[in-house]
VEXLOLO-294339 format. One record per atom (N, C-alpha, C, O): x, y, z. Coordinates in steps of 0.2 Angstrom, whole numbers, plus 5000, padded with zeros to 4 digits. Example, Ala and Ser with C-alpha at 12.3 -4.5 7.8 and 13.67 -1.06 7.14 Angstrom:
<pts>
506649725039/506249785039/506649845039/507149835042/506449895035/506849955036/506450005039/506750065040/
</pts>
This chain:
<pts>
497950814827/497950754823/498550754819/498650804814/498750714820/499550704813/498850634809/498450604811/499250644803/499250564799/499250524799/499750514796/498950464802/498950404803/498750394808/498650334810/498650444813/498250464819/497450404820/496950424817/497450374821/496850324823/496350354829/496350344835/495950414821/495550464826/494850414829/494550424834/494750344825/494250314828/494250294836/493750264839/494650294837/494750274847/494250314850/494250374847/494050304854/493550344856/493950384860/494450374863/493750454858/494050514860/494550524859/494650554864/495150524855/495750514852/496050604852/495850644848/496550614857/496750674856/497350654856/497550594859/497650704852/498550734852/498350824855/498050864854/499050794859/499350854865/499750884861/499950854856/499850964863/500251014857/500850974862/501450994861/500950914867/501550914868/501850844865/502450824866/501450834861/501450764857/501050704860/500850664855/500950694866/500550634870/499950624867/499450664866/499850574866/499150544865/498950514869/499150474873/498350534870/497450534874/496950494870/496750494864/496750454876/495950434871/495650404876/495850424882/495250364876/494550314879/494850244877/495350234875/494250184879/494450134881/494850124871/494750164867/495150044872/495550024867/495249964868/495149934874/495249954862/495249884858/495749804858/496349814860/495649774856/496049734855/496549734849/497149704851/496549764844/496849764838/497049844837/497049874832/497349884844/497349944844/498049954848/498350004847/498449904852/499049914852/499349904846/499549954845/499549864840/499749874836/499749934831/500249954829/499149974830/499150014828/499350074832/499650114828/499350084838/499850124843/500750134841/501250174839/500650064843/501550054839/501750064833/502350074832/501050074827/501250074819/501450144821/501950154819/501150204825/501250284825/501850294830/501850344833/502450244832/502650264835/502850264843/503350274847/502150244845/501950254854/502550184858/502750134856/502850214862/503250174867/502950154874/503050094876/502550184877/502350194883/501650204881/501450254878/501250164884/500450184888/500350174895/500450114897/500150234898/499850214905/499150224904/498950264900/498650174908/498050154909/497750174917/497850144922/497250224914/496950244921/496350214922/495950234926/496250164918/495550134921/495550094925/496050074928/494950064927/495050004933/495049944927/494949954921/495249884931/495449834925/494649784926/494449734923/494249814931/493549774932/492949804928/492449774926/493049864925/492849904921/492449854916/492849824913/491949854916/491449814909/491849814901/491949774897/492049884902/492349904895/493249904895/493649934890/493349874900/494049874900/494549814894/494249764892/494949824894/495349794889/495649734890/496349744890/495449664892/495649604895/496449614892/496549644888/496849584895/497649564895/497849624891/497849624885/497949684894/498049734890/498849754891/499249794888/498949724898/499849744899/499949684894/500049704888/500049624893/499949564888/499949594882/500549584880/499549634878/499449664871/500049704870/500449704866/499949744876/500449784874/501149774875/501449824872/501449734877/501949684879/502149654872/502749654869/501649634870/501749604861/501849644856/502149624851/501549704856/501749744851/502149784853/502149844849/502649774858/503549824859/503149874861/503249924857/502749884867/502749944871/502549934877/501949914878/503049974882/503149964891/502249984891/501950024887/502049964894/501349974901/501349994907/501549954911/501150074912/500850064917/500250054917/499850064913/500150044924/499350034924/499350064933/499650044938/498750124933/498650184938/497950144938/497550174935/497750094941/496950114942/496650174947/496750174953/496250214941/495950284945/495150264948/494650274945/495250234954/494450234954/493950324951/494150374953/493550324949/493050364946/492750394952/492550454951/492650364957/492150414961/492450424967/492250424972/493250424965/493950444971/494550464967/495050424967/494650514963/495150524961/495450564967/495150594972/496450564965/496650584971/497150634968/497150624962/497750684971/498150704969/498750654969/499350674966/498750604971/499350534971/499150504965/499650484962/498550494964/498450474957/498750504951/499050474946/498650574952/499050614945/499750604946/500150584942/499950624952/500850604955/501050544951/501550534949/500550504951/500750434948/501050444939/501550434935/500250474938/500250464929/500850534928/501150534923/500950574932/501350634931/502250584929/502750604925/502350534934/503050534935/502850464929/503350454926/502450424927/502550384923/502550414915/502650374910/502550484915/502550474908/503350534908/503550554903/503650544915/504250564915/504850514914/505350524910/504850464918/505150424919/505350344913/505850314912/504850344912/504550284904/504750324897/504350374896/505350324893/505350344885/504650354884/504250334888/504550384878/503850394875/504150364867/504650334866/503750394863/503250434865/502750394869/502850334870/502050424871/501550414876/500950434875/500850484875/500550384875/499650364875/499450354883/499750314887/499150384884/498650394891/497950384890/497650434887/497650324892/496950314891/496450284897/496750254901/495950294897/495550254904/495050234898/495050224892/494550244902/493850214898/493450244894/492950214891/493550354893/493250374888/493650454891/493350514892/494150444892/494550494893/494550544896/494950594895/493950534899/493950574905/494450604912/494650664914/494450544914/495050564920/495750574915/496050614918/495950564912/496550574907/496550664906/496950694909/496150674901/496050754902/495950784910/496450814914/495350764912/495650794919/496350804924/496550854927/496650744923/497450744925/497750794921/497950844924/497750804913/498150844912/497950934913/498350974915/497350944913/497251004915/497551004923/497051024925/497850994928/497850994934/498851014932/499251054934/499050934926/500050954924/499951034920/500351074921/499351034917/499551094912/499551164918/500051204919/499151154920/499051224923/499751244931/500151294933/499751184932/500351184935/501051184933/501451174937/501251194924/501651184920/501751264918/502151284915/501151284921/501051384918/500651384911/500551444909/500351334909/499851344902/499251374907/499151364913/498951434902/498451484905/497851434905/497651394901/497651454912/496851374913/496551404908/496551364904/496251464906/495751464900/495951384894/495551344893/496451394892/497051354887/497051284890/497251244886/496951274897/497151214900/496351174899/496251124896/495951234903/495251214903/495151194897/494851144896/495251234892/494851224886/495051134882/494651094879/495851124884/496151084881/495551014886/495350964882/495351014890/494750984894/494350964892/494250904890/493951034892/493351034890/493250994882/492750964880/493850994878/493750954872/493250884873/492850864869/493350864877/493350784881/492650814886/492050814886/492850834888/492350804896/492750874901/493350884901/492050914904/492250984908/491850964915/491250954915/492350944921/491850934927/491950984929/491650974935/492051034930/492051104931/491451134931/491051144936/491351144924/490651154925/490151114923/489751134919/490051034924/489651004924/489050984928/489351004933/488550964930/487850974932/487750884935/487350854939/488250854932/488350774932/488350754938/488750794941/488050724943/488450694950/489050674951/489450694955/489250644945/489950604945/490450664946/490950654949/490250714941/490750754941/491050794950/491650794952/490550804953/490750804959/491350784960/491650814956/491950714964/492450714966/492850754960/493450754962/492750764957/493250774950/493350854951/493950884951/492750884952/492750974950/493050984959/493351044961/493050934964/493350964969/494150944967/494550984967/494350884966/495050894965/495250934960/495850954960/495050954955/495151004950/495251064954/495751094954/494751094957/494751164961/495351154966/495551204969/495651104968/495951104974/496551124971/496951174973/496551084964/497451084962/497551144958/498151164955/496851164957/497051244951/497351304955/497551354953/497151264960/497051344967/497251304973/496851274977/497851294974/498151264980/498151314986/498351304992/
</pts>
C-alpha cells in the first residue's frame, strides 16, 4: 500500500512491481484510480456479471485512462486468457490496475506471469493466496483454476 492507495476497493493490492489489483469497482472509482496515477486498466470480468461496472470503458474514457477489457469466463479460464492480460499490460503505458469481480482471476493470472518471471512459487503462491488460493482450495469452482494453475506452474 502507498498513500492514497484506495484500500476500500474490494480487495485492493499493490504489486512489489507497482501494478494494482483489486475486485469489482464502482462508479466513482475511475477517478480516484486516475487521482494515484493509473493510465491503464484491464478488466477480466464478464460485463453480464451482476456486479459488473455498467459503461466501464465509458468511465474510464472520462477520467484519461486507456481500457482493456479480457472477459475471463470463471468456470473456463485459459492460457490465451493470461497471454491476453500478459501482452495488455506490456504493450498499454501504465501504470496499471487489473481488476475482475473480487480479484480472483487477477491474482491467479499473476501467480502463473510471476512464476514464469523466476519469482519463487512459494513468493508467487503466497503473493495469491493473499486474495484467493485455488491451489489448495476444497471450492468446486476452484477446480478449472487449480488445473490451469498446475499446468502453467509445471509445463
Amino acid at each position: 500500500m502507498q498513500p492514497g492507495d484506495p484500500a476500500d476497493i474490494r480487495n485492493w493490492q499493490r504489486r512489489p512491481d507497482g501494478i494494482t489489483t483489486s475486485g469489482k469497482l464502482e462508479p466513482h472509482d475511475p477517478a480516484r484510480l486516475a487521482a494515484i496515477g493509473v493510465r491503464h486498466v484491464v478488466n477480466l470480468a464478464l460485463d453480464d456479471h451482476p456486479e459488473a461496472l455498467c459503461d466501464e470503458a465509458a468511465l474510464m474514457a472520462s477520467a484519461g485512462i486507456a481500457y482493456t477489457h479480457i472477459p475471463v469466463p470463471f468456470d473456463a479460464p485459459t492460457p490465451a486468457h493470461v497471454a491476453a492480460m500478459a501482452e495488455a499490460v506490456t504493450v498499454h503505458p501504465g501504470p496499471h490496475h487489473v481488476h475482475c469481480i473480487a480479484n480472483f482471476r487477477v491474482t491467479a493470472f499473476f501467480y502463473l506471469l510471476d512464476c514464469a518471471a523466476g519469482v519463487p512459487e512459494p513468493e508467487a503462491r503466497a503473493r495469491m493466496a493473499a486474495v484467493w488460493n485455488p491451489l489448495d482450495s476444497d471450492d468446486p469452482r476452484a477446480g478449472p483454476w487449480r488445473a490451469l494453475l498446475e499446468a502453467g506452474a509445471n509445463p
